[in-house]
N, C-alpha and C positions, 0 to 999 in steps of 0.2 A: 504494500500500500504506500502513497506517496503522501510525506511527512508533511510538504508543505500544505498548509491551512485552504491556499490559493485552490489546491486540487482534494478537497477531502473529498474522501469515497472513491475515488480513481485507484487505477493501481497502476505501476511503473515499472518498466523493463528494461535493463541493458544487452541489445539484440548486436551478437557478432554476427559478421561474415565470416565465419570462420576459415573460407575457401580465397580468403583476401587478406587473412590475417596475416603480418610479417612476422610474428612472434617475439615483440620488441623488449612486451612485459610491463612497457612503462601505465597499460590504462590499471592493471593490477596493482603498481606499485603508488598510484596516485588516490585509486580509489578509498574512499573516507569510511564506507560502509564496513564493520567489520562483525561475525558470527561470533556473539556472545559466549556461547557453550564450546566454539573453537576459534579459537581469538586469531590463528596462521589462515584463518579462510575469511576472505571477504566477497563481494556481495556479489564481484567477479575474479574466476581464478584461472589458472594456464591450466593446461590437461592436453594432451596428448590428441591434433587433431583428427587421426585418420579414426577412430573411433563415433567423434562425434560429427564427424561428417555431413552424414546423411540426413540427422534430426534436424540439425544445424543448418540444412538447404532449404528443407522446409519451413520452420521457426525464420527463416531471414524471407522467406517470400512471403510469407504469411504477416512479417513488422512493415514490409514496405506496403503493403495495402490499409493500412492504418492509413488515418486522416491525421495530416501536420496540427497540431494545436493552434489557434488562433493567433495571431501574431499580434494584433492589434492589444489580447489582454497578459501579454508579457511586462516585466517589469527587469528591463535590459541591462541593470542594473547589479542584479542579481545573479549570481553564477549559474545559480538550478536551473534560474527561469531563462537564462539565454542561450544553457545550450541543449534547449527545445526546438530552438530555432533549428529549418532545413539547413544543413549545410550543402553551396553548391560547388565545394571544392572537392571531390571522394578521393577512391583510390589510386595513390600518385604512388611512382616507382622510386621514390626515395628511398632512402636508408632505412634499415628497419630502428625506429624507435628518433628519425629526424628531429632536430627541434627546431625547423623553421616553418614545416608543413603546420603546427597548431595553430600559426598565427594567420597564413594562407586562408586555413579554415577557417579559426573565426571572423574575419573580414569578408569571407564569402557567406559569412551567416545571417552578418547584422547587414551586409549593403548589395549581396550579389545579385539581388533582382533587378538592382539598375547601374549596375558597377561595367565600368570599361576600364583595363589593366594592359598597362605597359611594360613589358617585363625584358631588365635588362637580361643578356647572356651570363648564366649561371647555373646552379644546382637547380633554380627555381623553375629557370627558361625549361629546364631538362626533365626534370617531373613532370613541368606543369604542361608540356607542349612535345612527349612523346608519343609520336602519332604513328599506328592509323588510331588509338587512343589517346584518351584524355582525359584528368580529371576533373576539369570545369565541369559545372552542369547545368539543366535546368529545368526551373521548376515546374509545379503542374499547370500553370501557366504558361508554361514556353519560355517564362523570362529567364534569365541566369545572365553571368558573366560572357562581357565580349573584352576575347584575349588576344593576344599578339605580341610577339617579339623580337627587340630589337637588340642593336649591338652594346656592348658595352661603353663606347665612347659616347655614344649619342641616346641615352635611351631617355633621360633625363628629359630631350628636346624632344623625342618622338610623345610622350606623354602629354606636354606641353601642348606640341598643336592638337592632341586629343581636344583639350579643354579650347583651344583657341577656337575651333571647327567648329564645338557643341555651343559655346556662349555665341556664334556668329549667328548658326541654327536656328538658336532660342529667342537670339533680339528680332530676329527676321518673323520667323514665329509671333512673337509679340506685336509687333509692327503690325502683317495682316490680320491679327486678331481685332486691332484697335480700328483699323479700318470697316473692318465686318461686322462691328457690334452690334449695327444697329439691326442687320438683316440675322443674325446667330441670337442676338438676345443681352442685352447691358447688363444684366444681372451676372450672367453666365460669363460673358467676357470679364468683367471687373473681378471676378471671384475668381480666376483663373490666374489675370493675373497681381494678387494682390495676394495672391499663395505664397509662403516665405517659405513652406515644403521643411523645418528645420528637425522633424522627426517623423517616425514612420508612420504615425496617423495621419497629420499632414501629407504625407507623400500620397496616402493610400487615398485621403480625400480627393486630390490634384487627379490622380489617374482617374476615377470614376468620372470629373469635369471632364479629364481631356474625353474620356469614352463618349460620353455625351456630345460636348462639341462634334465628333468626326461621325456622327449622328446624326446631328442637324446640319452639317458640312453637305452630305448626304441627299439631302431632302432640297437644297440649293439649285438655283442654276449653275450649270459648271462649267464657271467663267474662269479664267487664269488665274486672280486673284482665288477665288474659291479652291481651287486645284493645287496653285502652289502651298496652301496653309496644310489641305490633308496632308502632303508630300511631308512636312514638318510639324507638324502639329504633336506629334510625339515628342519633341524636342521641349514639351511646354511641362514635361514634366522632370524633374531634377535628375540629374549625371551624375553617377561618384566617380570620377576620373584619381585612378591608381597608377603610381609610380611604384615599382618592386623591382627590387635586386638586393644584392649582398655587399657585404663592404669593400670588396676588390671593386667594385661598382660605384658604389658612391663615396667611397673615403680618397680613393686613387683614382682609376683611369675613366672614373667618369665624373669626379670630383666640378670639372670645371662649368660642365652642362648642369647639373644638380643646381650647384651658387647660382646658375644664370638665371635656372628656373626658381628658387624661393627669393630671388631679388624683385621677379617678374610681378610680383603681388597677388597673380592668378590664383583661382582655387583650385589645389592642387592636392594629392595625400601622397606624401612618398613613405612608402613601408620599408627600411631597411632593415632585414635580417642579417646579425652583426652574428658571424661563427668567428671571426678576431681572426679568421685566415683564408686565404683564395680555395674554398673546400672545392670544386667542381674540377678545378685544374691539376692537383693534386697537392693542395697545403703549401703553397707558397708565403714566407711573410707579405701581409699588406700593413698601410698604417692604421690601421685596426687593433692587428699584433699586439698585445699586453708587454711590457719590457719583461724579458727573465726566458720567454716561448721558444721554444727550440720552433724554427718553420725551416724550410725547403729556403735559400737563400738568408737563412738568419742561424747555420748549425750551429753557432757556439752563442744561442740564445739571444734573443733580439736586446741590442742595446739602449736604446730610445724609447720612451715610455709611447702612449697607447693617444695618439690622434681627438679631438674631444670633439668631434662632430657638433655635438648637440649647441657645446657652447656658443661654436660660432657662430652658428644659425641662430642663436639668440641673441646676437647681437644685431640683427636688423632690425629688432623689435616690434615687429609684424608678423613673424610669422611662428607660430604654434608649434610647441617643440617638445616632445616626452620620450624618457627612454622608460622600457618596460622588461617585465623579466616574467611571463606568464608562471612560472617554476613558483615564484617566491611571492608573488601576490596576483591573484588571476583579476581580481575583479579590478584592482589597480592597470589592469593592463584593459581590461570593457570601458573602463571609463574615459580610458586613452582613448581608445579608438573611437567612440563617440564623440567624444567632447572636441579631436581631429577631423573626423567628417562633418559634425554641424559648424566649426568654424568656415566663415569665409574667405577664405584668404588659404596661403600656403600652409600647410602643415606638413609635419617629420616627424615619426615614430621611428625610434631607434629600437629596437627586439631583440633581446639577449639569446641566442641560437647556440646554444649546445651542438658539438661536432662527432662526428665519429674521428677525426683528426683532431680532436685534445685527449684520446688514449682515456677518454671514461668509462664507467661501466652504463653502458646507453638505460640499461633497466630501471635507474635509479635516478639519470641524468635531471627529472627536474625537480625532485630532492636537492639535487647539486645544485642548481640554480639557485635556489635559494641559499645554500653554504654561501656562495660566490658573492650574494648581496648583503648578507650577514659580516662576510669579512671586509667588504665596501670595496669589493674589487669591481663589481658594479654599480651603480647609486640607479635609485630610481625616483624621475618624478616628473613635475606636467611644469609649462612655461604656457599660460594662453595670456596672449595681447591684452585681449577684451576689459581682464582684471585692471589692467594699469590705468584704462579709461576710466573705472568707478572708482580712482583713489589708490589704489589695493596690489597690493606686488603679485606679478604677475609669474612669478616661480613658486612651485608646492613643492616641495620638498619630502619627497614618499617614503624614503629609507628613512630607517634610523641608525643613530648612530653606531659605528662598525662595532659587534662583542664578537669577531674572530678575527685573529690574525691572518695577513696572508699566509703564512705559511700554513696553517691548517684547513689550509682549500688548496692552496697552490700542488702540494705532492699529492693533489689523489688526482692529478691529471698527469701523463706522459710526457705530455709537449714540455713540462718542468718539471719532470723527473729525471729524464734523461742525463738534464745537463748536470742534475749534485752525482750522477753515476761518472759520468766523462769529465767532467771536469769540476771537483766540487769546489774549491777555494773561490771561482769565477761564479758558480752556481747562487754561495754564498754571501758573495757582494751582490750582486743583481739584486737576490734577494732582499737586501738591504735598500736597496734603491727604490723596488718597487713596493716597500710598505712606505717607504718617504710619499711616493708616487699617491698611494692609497692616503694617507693623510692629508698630504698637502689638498688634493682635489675634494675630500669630506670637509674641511675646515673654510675650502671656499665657494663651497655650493653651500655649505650654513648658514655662511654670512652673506653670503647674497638670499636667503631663501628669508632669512629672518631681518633683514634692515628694513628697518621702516616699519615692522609689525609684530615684531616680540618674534620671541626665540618659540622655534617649532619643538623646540622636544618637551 
């Protein structure tokens, strides 16, 4: 039966594909539910699949005929309740137990029915656009994500004219609507356009207007002007225009199209999935790189600390900036990506991506995320403009402060083991360097988070 009050008298299932499963481990080792009378089993456990196979083919054809829950009475907010939501990203050929596919997911969850995704060349490109398959999808409506992708140096700008094309669409859109009004209906035009669409109810309202309008478009004489607005008339309902790739992507070699695009003002959402090394090519250091990381080009562990993307993007001060760590706080990372799509203007999510190239145990990996944010080798938190308007600093400050040292996250990854094996005296000063690294940048995200409004802790 399902606990929340929102569903009482419902019952609730976790339905595998078992025929699709990778065997990662990681939903077992995440899962909260646990069997009272046997406390090693919870609500889902691994077993052996050729056994359960067959039950298992059934039980999954049988959950996809289930009707999606209402979307409208979710509360997106909420971990339970969001990921009720369809997801139209499914099964992608990543690694088993990936940690940049969950954030994939949830962006195809909260905005795939009207999302268009730019995806530079990487792991993401390679999952997401292994064809004659795919795992975009869509929904029972038809609608899902439209995808494509581009090069690493330019993918920044192929996103861009995404939004440049749909905002041209939309104004043109606009334009013969206000022409038409009087023949479509003033009521209808005005409410159509005076829709600000800034959440899913909204959205959902706009779509049934537009449905209407190309309705009464319909019932017209079909004169040019009437002709060209059906042609666009979809445009009258909101775009989420995605920017995706990894940090060989946006920290390096596409670094300089990225600044072009959050200087552009546009609204835009780039999703960087941050693994801190070129994973698709085969572990090259980027400046993503952590200082201390053994990478391909960095063997005797990188010496320069780790690139701060997010800061510099916040210093345009316009544009919406959060780095996230789904592992270490899920719902801190829904509120990210909300609070980055209904912003108008540019926004940056940076995603903490666990690799199979930092030598973790993948089963456990977002357990480990959270190690990682607890020792403050990652920080997490939100930068929205908006706030600075009403007074109010506009950096939140999510982590707290660091209670584990680097070193007790750092050796349970390979990429910083290696080096106290081959060379431990060098090992041991890095070391040293990179908890300076891990202080210095907690002591001035602090005090930037807390000037002007009292201290966050």
């Amino acid at each position: 039966n399902a606990k929340d009050h929102d569903w009482k008298g419902l019952k609730f299932t976790i339905q595998v594909a078992a025929e699709d499963c990778t065997g990662c481990g990681l939903c077992v080792d995440v899962c909260p539910a646990k069997n009272k009378s046997q406390p090693r089993l919870r609500a889902i456990n691994m077993a052996p699949q050729l056994p359960l196979r067959e039950q298992e083919r059934v039980n999954w054809d049988f959950f996809l005929n289930l009707p999606n829950p209402d979307r409208l009475s979710l509360n997106l907010n909420k971990i339970n309740h969001q990921q009720m939501q369809e997801p139209l990203f499914e099964f992608s050929g990543a690694c088993a137990g990936c940690g940049e596919t969950p954030y994939v997911k949830l962006v195809s969850q909260l905005f795939g029915d009207r999302m268009i995704v730019a995806n530079a060349t990487g792991c993401s490109s390679i999952y997401g656009g292994n064809l004659p398959t795919t795992p975009w999808a869509v929904n029972a409506e038809g609608r899902g994500p439209a995808w494509s992708n581009s090069l690493f140096e330019d993918n920044a700008e192929f996103g861009l004219g995404f939004r440049v094309s749909i905002d041209k669409q939309a104004e043109f859109a606009a334009e013969l609507l206000g022409t038409l009004a009087s023949e479509i209906g003033e009521s209808l035009a005005a409410d159509i356009l005076n829709c600000h669409q800034v959440d899913e109810a909204e959205i959902y309202e706009q779509r049934h207007r537009v449905e209407a309008l190309k309705s009464r478009l319909g019932e017209l004489t079909p004169t040019t002007q009437v002709k060209m607005l059906l042609s666009v008339a979809d445009y009258l309902v909101k775009k989420s225009v995605w920017i995706v790739g990894g940090d060989g992507w946006a920290y390096d070699i596409g670094y300089g199209g990225l600044d072009h695009v959050l200087a552009s003002g546009r609204n835009v959402n780039i999703l960087v999935m941050d693994t801190e090394v070129y994973s698709n090519t085969g572990g090259q250091a980027s400046k993503a790189t952590p200082r201390a990381a053994v990478a391909k080009f960095a063997s005797g562990g990188k010496p320069g600390p780790k690139k701060d993307l997010g800061l510099m993007a916040m210093t345009y001060g316009n544009v919406y900036v959060a780095s996230v760590a789904m592992g270490a706080k899920n719902e801190q990372t829904i509120k990210a990506f909300l609070e980055a799509e209904a912003y108008n203007g540019p926004s940056l999510i940076i995603a903490y991506s666990h690799c199979i190239a930092h030598g973790i145990n993948m089963t456990t990996a977002m357990n480990h995320q959270k190690e990682v944010v607890e020792s403050g080798r990652w920080l997490m938190y939100r930068y929205h403009p908006d706030l600075a308007k009403e007074g109010k600093n506009p950096l939140q400050l999510d982590s707290r402060a660091p209670k584990l040292t680097v070193a007790q996250t750092l050796y349970s990854e390979n990429r910083f083991k290696m080096l106290a094996t081959s060379k431990p005296e060098e090992a041991k000063r890095l070391l040293k360097e990179a908890q300076a690294d891990v202080d210095t940048r907690w002591q001035m995200y602090q005090y930037l988070a807390a000037k002007g409004t009292g201290s966050n802790e």
